[in-house]
LUMZA-632222 format. One record per atom (N, C-alpha, C): residue number from 1; atom name; x, y, z. Coordinates in steps of 0.1 Angstrom, whole numbers. Layout:
BEGIN
REC   n atom     X     Y     Z
REC NUM   CA     X     Y     Z
...
! end
This chain:
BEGIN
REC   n atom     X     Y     Z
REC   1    N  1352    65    -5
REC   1   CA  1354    79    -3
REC   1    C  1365    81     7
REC   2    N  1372    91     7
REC   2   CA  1384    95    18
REC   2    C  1374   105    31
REC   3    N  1376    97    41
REC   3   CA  1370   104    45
REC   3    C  1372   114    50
REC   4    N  1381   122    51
REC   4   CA  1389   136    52
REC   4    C  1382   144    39
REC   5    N  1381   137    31
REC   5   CA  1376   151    17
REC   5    C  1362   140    10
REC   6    N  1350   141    20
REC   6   CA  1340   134    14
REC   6    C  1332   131     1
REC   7    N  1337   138   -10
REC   7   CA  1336   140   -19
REC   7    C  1346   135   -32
REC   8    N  1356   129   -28
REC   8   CA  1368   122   -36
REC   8    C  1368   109   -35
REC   9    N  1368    99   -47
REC   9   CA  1369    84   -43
REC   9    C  1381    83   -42
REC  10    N  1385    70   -34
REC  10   CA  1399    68   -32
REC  10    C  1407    65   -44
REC  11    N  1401    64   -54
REC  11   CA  1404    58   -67
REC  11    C  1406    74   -78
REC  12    N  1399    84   -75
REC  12   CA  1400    92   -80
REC  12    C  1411    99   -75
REC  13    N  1414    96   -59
REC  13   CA  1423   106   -56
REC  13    C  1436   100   -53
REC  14    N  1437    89   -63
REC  14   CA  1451    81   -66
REC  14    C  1453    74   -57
REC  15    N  1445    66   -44
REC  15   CA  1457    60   -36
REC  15    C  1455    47   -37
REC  16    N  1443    45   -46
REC  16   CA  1445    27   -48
REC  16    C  1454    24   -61
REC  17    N  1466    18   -61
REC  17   CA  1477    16   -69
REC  17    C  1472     4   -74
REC  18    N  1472    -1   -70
REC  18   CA  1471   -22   -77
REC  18    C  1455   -29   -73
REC  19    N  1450   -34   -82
REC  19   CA  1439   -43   -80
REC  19    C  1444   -56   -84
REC  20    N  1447   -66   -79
REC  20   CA  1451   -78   -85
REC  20    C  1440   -95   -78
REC  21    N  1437   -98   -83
REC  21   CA  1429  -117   -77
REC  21    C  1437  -126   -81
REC  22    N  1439  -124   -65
REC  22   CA  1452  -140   -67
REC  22    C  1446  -153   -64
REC  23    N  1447  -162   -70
REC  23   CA  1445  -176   -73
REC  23    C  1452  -189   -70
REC  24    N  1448  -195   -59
REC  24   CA  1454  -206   -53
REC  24    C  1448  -219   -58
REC  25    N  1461  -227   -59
REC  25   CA  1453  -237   -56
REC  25    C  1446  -250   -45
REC  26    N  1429  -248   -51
REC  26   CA  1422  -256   -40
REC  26    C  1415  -245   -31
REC  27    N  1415  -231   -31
REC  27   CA  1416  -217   -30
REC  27    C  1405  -207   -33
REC  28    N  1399  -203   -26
REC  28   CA  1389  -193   -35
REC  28    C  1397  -180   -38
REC  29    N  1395  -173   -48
REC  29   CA  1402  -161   -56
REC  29    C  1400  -154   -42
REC  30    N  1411  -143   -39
REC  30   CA  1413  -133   -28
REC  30    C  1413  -117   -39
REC  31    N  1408  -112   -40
REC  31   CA  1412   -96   -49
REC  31    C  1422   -89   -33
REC  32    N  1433   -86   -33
REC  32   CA  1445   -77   -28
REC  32    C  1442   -64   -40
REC  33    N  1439   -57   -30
REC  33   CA  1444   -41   -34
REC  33    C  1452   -37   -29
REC  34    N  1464   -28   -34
REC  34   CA  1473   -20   -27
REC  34    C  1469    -5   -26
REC  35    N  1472     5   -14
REC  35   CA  1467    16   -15
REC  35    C  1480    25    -8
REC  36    N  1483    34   -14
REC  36   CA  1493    45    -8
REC  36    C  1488    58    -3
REC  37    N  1485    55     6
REC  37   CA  1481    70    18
REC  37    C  1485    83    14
REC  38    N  1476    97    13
REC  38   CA  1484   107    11
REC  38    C  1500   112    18
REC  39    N  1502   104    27
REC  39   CA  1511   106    40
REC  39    C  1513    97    45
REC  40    N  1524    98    52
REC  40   CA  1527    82    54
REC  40    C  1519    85    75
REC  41    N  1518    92    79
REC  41   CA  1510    92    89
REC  41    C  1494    94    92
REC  42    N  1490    94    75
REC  42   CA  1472    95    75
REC  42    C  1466    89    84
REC  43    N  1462    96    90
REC  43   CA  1453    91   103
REC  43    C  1437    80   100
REC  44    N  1438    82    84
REC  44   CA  1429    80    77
REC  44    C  1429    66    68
REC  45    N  1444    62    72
REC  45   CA  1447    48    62
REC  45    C  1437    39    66
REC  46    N  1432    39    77
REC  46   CA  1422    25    86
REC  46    C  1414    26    82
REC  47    N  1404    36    86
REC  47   CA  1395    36    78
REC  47    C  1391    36    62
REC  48    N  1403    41    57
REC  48   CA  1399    40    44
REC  48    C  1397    21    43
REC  49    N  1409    12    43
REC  49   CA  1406     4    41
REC  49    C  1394    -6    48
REC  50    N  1392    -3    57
REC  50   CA  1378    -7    62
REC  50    C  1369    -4    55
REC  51    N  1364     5    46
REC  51   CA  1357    13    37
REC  51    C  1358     6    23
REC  52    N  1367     4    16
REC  52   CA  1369    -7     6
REC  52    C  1365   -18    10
REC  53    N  1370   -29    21
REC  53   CA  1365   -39    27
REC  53    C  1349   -38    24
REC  54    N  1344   -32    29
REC  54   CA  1328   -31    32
REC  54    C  1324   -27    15
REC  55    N  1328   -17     9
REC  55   CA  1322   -14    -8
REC  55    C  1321   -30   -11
REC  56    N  1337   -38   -13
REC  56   CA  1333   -46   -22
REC  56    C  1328   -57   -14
REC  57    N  1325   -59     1
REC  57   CA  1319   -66     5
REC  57    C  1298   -67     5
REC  58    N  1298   -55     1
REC  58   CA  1283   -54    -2
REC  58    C  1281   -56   -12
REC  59    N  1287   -59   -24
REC  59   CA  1285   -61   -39
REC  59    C  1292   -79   -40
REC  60    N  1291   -81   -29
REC  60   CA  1297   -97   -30
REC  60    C  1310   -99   -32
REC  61    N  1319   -91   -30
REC  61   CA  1334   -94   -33
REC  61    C  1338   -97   -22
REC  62    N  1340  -106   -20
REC  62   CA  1352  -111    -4
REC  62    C  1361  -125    -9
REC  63    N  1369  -130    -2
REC  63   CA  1376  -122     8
REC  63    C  1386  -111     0
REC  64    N  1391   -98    11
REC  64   CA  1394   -87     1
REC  64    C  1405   -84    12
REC  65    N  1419   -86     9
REC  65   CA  1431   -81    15
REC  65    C  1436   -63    16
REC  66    N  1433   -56    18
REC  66   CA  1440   -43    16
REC  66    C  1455   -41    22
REC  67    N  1468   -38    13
REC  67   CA  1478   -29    17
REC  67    C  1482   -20    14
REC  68    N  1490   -18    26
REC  68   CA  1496    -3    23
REC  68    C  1508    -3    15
REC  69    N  1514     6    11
REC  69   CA  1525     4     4
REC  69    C  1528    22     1
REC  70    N  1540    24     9
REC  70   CA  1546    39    15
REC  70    C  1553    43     0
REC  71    N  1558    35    -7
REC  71   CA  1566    39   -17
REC  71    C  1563    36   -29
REC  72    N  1564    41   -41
REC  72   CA  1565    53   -38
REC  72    C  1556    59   -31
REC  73    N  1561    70   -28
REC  73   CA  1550    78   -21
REC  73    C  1541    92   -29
REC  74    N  1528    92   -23
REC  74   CA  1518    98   -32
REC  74    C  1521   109   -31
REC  75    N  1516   112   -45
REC  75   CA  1517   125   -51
REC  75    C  1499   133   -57
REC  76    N  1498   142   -52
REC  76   CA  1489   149   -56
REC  76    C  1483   147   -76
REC  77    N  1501   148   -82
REC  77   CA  1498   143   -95
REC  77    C  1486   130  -101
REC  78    N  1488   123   -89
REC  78   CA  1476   107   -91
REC  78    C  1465   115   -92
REC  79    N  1459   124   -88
REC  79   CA  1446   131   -87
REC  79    C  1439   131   -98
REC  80    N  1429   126   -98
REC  80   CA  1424   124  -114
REC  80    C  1418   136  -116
REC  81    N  1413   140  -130
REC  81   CA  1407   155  -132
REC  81    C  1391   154  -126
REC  82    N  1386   145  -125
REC  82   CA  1375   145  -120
REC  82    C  1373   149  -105
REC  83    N  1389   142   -98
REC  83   CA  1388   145   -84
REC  83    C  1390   156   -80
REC  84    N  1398   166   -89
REC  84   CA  1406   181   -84
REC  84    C  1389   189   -90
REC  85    N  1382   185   -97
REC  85   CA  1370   192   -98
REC  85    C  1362   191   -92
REC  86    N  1359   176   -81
REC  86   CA  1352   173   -70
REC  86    C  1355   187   -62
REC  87    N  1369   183   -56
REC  87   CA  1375   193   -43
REC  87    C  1367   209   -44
REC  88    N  1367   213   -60
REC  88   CA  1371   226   -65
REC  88    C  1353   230   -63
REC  89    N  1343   221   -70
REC  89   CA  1325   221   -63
REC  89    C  1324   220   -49
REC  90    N  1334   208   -39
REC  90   CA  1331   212   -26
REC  90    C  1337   224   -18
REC  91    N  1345   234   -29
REC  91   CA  1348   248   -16
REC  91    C  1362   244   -14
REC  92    N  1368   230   -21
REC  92   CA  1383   231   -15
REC  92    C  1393   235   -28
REC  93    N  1402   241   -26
REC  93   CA  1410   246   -41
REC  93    C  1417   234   -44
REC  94    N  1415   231   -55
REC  94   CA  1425   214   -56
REC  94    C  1443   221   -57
REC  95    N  1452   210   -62
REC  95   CA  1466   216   -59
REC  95    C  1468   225   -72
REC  96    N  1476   232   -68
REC  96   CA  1480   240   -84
REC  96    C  1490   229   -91
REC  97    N  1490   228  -103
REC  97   CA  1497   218  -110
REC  97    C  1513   229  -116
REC  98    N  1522   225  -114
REC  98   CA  1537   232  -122
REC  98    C  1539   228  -134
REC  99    N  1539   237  -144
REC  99   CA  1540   230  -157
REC  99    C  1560   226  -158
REC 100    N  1557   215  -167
REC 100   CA  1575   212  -165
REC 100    C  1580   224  -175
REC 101    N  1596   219  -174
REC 101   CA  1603   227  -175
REC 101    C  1602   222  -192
REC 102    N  1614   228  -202
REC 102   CA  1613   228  -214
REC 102    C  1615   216  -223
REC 103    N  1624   208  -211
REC 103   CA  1628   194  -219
REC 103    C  1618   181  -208
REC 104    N  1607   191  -207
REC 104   CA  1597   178  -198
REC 104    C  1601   177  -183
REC 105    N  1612   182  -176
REC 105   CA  1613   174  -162
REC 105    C  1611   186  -151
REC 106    N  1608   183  -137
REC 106   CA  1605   193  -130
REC 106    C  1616   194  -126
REC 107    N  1619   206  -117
REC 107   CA  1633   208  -109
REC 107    C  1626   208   -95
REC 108    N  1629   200   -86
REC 108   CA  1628   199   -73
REC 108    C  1633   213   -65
REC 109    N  1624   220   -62
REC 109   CA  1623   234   -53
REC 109    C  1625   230   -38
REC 110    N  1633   228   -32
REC 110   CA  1634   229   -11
REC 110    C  1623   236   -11
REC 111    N  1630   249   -12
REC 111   CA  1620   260    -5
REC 111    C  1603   260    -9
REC 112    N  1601   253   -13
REC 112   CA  1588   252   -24
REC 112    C  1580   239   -11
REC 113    N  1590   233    -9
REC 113   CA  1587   223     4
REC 113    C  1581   228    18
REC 114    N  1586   236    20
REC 114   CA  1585   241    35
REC 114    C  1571   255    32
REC 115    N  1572   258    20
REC 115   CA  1560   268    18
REC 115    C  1557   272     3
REC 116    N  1547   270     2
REC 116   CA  1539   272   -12
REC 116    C  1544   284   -19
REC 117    N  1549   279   -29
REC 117   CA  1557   290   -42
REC 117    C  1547   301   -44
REC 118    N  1559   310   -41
REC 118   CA  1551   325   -45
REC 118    C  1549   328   -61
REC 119    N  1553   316   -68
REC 119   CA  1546   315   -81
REC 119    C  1533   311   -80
REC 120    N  1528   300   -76
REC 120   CA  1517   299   -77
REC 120    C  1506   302   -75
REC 121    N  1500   306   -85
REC 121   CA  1482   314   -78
REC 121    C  1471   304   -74
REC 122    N  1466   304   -66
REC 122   CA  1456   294   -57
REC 122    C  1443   301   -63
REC 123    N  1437   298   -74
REC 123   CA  1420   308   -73
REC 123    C  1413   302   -64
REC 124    N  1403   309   -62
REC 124   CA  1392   306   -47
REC 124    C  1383   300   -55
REC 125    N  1380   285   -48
REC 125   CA  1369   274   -55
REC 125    C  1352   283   -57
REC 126    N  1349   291   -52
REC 126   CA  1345   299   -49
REC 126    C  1337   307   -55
REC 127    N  1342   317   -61
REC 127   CA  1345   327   -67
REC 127    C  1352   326   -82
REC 128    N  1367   322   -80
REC 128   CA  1373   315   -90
REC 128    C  1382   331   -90
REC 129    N  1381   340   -85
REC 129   CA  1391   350   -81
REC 129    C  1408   344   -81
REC 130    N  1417   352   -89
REC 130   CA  1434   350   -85
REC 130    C  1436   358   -73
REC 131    N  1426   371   -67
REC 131   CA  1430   374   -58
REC 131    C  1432   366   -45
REC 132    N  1438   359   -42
REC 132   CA  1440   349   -26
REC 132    C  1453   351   -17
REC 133    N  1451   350    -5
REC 133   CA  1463   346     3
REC 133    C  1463   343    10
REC 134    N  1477   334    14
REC 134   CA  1478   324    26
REC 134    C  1475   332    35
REC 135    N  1468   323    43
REC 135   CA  1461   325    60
REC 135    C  1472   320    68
REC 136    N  1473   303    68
REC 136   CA  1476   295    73
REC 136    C  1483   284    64
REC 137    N  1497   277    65
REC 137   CA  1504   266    63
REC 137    C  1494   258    64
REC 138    N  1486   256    77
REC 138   CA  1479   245    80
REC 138    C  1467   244    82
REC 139    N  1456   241    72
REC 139   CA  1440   240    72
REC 139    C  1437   228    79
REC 140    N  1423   227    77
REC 140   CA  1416   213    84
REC 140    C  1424   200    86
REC 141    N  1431   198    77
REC 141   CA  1439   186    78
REC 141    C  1450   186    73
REC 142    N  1456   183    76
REC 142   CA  1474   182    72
REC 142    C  1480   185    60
REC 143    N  1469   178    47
REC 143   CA  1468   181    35
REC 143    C  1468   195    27
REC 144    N  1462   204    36
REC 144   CA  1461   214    31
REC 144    C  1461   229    39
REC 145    N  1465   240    36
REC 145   CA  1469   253    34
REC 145    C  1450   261    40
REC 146    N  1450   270    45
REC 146   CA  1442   274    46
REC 146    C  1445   293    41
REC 147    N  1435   294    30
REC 147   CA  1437   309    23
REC 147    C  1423   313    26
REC 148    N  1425   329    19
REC 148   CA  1411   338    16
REC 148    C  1415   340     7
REC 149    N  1401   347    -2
REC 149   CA  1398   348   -10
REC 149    C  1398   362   -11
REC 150    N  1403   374   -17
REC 150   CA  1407   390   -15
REC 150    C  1390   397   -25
REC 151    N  1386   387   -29
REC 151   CA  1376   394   -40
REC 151    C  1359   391   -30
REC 152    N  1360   376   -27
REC 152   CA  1345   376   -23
REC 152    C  1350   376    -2
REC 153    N  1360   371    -2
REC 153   CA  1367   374    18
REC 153    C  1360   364    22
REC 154    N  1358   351    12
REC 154   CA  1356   339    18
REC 154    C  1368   331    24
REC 155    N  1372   323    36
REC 155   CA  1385   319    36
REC 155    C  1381   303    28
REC 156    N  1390   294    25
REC 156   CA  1385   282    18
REC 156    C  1404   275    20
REC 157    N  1401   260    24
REC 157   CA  1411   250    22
REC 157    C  1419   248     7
REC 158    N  1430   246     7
REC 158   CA  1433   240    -6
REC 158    C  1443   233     1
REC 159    N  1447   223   -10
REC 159   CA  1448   211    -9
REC 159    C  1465   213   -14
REC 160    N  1474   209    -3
REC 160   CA  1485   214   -11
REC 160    C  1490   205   -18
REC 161    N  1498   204   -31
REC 161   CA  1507   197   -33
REC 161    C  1519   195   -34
REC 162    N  1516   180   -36
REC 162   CA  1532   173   -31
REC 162    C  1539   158   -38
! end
């Protein structure tokens, strides 16, 4: 689980990239996972992989290498549908998704970077109201936006993406 959003496995929420058992010779098999942090400053990369270490160390998997690997770098898109449904039962708004453009590709938005498109409607995990609005650029954790809800005046995290 991430511990920042205790309800998401790391796996659901895209940052384990690679599972590979490499094989030496004379060697006992090592399984190396690779994992790409939502951010390249997650204060949360350590622990996570400490947390993998110990899962498949209780189930008898050792020895178990975890890396990091910045590039590419994560995208909200990895989010599996299970995990933006987790977020959406724990109170957090998962990211709004941009549908592409007509021949399939997105157009990279700046301004879309520095602050959440006034196209997109955020509903409240909540309620499930389109009425919402930004509070705050910056909720509980770096990841995410802090709104209210205009219908039930709950405030609730969402999870921005990127």
């Amino acid at each position: 689980m991430d511990p920042e959003v205790p309800v998401v496995s790391v796996v659901g929420l895209g940052i384990v990239r690679e599972v590979v058992w490499q094989y030496g010779l004379g060697a006992a098999p090592r399984l190396q996972i690779v994992v790409t942090p939502t951010y390249s400053g997650c204060p949360a990369t350590e622990v996570i992989a400490a947390a993998i270490r110990d899962k498949l160390a209780s189930h008898g998997v050792a020895p178990v290498e975890v890396h990091t690997r910045l590039s590419p770098a994560w995208t909200t898109d990895w989010m599996s549908v299970e995990a933006r449904e987790a977020l959406r039962a724990y109170g957090i708004a998962p990211p709004v998704e941009r549908a592409p453009d007509a021949d399939g590709s997105q157009a990279i938005d700046i301004g879309a970077l520095l602050q959440p498109s006034a196209r997109a409607v955020v509903p409240c995990p909540l309620c499930g109201s389109h009425k919402t609005r930004l509070l705050s650029q910056f909720g509980s954790t770096a990841c995410k936006a802090l709104y209210q809800c205009n219908s039930c005046l709950e405030p609730f995290d969402y999870f921005k993406p990127h």
